[in-house]
VMD Tcl script that builds the backbone (N, CA, C; Angstrom):
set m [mol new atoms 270]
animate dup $m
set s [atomselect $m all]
$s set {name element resname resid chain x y z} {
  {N N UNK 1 A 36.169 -16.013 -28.152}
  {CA C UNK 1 A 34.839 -16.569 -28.322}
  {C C UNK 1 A 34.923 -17.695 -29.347}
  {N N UNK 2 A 34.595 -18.530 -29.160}
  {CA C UNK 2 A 34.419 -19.565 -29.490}
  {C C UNK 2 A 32.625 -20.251 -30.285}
  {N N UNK 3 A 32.678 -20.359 -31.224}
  {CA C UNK 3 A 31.380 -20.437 -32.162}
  {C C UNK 3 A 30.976 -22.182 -32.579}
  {N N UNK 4 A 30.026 -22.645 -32.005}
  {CA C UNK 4 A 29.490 -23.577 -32.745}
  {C C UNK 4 A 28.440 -24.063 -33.251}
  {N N UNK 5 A 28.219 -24.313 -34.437}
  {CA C UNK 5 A 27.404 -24.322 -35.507}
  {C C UNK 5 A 27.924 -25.785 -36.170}
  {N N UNK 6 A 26.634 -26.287 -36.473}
  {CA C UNK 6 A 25.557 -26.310 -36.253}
  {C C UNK 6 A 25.954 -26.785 -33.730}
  {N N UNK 7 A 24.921 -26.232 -33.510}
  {CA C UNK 7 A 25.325 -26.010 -31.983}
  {C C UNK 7 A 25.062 -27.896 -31.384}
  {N N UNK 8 A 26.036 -28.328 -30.238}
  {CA C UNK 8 A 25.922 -29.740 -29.907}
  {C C UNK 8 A 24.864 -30.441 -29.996}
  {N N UNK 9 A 24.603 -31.268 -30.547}
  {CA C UNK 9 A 23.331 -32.105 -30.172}
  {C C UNK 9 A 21.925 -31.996 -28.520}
  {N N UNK 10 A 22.814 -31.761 -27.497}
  {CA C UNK 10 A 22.433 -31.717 -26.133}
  {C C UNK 10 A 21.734 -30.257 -26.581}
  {N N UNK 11 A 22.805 -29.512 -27.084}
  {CA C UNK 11 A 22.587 -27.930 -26.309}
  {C C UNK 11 A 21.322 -27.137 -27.922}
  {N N UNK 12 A 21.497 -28.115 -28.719}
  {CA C UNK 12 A 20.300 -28.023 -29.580}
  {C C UNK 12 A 18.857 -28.083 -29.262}
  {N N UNK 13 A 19.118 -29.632 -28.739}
  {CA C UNK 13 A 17.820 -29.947 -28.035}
  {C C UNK 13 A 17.063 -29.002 -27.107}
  {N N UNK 14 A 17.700 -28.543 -26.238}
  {CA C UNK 14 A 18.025 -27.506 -25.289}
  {C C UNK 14 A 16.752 -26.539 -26.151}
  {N N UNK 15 A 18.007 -25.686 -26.744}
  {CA C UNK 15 A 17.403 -24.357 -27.887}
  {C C UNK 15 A 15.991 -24.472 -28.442}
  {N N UNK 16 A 15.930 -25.899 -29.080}
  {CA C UNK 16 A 14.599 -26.038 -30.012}
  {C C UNK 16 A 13.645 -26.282 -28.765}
  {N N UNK 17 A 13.742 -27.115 -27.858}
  {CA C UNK 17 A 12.840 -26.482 -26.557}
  {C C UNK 17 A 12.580 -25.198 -26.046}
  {N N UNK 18 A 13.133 -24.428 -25.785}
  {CA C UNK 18 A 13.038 -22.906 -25.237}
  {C C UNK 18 A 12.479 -22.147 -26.091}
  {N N UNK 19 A 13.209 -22.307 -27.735}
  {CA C UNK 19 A 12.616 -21.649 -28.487}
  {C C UNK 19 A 13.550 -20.433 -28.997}
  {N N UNK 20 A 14.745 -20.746 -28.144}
  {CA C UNK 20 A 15.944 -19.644 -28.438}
  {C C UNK 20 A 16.710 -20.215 -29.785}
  {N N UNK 21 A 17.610 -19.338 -30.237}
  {CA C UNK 21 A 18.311 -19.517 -31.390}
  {C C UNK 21 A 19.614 -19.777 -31.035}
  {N N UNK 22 A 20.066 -19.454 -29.814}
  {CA C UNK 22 A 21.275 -19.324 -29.896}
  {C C UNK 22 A 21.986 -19.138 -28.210}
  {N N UNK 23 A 22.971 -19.462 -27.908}
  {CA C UNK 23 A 23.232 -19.487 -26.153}
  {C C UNK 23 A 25.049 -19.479 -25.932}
  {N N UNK 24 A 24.673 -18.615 -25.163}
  {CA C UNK 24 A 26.342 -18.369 -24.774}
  {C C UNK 24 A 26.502 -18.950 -23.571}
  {N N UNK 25 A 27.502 -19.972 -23.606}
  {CA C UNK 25 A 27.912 -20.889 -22.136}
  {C C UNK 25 A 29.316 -19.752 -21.221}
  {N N UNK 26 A 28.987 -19.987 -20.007}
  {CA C UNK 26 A 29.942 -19.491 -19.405}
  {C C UNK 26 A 31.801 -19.515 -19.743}
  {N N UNK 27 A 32.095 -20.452 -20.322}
  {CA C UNK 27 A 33.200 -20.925 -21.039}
  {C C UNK 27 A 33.100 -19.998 -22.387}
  {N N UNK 28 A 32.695 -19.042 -22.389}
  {CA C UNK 28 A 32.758 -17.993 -24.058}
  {C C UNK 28 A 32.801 -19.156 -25.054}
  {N N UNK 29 A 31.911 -20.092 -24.761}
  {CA C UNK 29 A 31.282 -20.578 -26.196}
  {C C UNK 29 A 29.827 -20.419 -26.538}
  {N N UNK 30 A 29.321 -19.718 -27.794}
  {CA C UNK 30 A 28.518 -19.743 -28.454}
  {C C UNK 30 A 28.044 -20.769 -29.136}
  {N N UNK 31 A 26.711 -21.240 -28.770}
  {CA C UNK 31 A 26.059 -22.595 -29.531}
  {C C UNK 31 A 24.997 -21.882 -30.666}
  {N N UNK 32 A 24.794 -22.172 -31.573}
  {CA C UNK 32 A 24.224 -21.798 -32.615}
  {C C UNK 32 A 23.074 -22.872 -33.483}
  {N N UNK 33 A 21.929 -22.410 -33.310}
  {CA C UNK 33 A 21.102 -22.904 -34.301}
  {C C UNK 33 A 21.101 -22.415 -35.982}
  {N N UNK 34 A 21.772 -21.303 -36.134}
  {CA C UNK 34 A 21.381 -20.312 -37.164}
  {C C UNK 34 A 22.922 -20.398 -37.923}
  {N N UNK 35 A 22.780 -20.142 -38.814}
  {CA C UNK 35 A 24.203 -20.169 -39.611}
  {C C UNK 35 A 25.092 -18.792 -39.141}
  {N N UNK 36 A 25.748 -18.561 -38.527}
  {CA C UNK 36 A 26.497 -17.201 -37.831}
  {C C UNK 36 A 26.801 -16.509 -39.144}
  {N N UNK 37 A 26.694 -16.661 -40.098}
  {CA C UNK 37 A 26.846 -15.584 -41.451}
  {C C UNK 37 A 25.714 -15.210 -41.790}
  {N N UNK 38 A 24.827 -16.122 -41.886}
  {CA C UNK 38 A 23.585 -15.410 -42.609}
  {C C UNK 38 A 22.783 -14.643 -40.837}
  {N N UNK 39 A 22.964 -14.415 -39.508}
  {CA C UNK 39 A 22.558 -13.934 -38.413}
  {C C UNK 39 A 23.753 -13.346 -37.714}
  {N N UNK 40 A 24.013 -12.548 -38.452}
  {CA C UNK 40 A 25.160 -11.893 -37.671}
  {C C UNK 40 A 24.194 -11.137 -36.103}
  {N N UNK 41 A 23.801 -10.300 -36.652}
  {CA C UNK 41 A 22.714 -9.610 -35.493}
  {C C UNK 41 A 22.244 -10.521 -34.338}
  {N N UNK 42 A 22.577 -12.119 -34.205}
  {CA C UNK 42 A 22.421 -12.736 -33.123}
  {C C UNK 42 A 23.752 -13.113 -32.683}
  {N N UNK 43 A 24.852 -13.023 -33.758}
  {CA C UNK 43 A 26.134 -13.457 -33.452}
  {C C UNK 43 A 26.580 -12.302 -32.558}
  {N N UNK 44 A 26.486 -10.925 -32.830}
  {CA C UNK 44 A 26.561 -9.720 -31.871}
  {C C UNK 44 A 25.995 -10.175 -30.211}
  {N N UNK 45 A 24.840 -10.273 -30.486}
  {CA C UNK 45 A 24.252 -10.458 -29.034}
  {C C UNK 45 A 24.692 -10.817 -28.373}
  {N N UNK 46 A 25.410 -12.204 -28.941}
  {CA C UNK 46 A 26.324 -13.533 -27.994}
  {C C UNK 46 A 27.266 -13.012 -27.995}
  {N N UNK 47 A 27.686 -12.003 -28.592}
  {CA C UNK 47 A 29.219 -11.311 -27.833}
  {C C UNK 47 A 28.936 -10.534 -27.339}
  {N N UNK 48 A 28.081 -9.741 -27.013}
  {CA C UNK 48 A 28.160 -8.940 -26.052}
  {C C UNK 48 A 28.083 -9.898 -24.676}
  {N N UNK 49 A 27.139 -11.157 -24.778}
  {CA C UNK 49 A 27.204 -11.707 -23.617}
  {C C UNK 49 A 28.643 -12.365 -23.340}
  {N N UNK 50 A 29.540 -12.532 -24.274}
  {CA C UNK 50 A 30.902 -12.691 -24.012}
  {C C UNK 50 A 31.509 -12.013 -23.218}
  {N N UNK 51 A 31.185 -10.853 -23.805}
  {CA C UNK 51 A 32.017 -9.834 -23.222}
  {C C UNK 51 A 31.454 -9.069 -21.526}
  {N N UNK 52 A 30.305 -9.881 -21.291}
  {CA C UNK 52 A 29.891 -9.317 -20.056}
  {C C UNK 52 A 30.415 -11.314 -19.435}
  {N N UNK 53 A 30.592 -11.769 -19.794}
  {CA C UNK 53 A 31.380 -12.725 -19.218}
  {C C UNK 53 A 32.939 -12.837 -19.023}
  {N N UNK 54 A 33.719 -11.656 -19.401}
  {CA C UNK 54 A 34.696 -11.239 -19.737}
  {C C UNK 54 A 35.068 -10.019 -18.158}
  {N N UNK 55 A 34.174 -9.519 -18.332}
  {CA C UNK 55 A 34.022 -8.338 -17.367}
  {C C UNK 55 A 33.286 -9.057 -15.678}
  {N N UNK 56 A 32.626 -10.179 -15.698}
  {CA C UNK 56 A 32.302 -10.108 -14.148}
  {C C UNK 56 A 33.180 -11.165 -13.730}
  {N N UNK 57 A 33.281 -12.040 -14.766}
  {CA C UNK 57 A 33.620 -13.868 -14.604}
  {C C UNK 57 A 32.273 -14.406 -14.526}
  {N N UNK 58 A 33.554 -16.086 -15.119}
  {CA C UNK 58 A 32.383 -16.779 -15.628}
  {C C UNK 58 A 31.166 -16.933 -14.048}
  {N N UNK 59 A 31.995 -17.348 -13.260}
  {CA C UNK 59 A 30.895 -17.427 -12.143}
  {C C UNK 59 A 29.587 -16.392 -11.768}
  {N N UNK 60 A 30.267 -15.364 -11.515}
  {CA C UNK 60 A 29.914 -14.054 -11.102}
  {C C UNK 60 A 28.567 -14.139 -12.555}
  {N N UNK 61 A 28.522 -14.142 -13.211}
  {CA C UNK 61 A 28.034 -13.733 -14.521}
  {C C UNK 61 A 26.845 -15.091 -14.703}
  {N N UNK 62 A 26.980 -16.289 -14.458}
  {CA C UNK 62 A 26.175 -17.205 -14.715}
  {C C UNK 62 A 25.485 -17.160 -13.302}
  {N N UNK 63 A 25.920 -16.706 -12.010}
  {CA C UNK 63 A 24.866 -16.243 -10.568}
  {C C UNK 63 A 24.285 -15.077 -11.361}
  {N N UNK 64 A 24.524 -14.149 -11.318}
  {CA C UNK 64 A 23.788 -12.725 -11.579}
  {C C UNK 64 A 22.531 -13.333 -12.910}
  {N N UNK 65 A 23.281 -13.915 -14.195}
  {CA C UNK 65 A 22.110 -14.596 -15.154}
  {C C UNK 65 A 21.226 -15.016 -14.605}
  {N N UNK 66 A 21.266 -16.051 -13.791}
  {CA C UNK 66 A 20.350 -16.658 -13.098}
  {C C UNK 66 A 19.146 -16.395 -12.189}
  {N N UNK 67 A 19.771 -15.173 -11.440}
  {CA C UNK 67 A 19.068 -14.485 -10.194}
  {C C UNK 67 A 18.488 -13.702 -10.965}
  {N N UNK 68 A 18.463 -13.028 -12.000}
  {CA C UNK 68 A 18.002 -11.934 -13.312}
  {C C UNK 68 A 16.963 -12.323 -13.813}
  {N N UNK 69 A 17.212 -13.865 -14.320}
  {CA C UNK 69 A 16.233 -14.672 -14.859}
  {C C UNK 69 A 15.095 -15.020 -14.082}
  {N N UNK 70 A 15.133 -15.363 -12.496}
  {CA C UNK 70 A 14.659 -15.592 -12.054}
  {C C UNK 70 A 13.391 -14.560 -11.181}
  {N N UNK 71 A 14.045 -13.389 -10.912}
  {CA C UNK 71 A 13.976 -11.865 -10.810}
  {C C UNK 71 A 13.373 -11.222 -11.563}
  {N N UNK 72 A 13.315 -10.811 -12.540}
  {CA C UNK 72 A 12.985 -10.054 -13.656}
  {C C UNK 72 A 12.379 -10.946 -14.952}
  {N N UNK 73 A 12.691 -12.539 -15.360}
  {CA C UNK 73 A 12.095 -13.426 -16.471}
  {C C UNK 73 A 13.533 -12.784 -17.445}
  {N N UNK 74 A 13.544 -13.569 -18.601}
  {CA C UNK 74 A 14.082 -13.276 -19.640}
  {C C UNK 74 A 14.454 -11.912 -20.285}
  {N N UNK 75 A 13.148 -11.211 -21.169}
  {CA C UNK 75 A 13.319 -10.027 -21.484}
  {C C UNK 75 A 13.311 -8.825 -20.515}
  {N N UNK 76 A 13.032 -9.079 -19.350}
  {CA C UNK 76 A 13.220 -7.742 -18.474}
  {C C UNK 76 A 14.970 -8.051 -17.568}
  {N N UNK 77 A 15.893 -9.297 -18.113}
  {CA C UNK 77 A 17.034 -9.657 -17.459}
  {C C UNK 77 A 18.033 -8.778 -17.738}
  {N N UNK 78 A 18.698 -7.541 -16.791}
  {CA C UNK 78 A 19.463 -6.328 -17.372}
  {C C UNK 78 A 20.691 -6.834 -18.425}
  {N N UNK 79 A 20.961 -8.033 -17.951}
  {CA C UNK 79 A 22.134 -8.456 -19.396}
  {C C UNK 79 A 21.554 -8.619 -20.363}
  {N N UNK 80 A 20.236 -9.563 -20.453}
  {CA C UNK 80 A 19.884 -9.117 -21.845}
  {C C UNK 80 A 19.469 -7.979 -21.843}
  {N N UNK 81 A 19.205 -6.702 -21.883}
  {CA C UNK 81 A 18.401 -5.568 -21.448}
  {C C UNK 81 A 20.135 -5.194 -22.488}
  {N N UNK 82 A 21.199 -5.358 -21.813}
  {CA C UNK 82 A 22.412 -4.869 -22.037}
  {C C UNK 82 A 22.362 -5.785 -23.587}
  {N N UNK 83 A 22.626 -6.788 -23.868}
  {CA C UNK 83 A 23.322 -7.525 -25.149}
  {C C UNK 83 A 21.929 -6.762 -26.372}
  {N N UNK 84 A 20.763 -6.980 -25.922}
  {CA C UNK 84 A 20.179 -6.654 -27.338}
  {C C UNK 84 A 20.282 -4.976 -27.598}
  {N N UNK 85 A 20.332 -3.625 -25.985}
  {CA C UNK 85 A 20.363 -2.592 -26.534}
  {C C UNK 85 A 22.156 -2.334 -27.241}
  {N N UNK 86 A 23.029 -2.963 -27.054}
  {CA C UNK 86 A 24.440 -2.655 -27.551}
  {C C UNK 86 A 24.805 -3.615 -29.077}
  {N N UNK 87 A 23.353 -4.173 -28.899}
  {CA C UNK 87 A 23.912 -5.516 -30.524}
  {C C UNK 87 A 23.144 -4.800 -31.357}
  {N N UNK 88 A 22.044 -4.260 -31.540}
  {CA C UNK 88 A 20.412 -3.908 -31.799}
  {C C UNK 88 A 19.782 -5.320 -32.103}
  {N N UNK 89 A 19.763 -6.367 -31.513}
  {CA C UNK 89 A 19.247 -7.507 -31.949}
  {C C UNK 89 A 18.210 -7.648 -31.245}
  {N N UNK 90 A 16.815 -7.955 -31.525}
  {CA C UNK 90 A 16.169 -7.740 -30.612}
  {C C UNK 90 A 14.838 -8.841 -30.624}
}
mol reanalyze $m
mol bondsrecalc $m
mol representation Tube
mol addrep $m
């Protein structure tokens, strides 16, 4: 896993639109709005989504995100359902 902070310019813009803190790209990189020391509890999250990118592939894993997202919205998406009940980040 791979961590960046302060997170790309693009994928910032991105974040401060949505309103998220933080985003794990299919490539097990983590983009970060938040300083990953002082938010560990979001740095967890994004590994668990590592690690479920680890376990389907990247493909497999950014279809299923998607169809989840689209399916269910955000907080009812079983990966997140999975990253915040195994991080407690919530």
């Amino acid at each position: 896993m791979r961590v960046v902070y302060p997170a790309h310019p693009l994928v910032a813009w991105y974040l401060k639109r949505t309103g998220f803190r933080a985003i794990t790209l299919p490539w097990k990189t983590v983009h970060m709005l938040d300083d990953p020391h002082l938010n560990h509890g979001l740095l967890q999250h994004e590994a668990i989504h590592v690690e479920q990118i680890e376990r389907l592939g990247p493909f497999k894993f950014t279809v299923l995100y998607l169809w989840y997202l689209l399916r269910h919205g955000y907080w009812d998406n079983p990966l997140e359902i999975e990253a915040r009940n195994r991080s407690g980040h919530h």
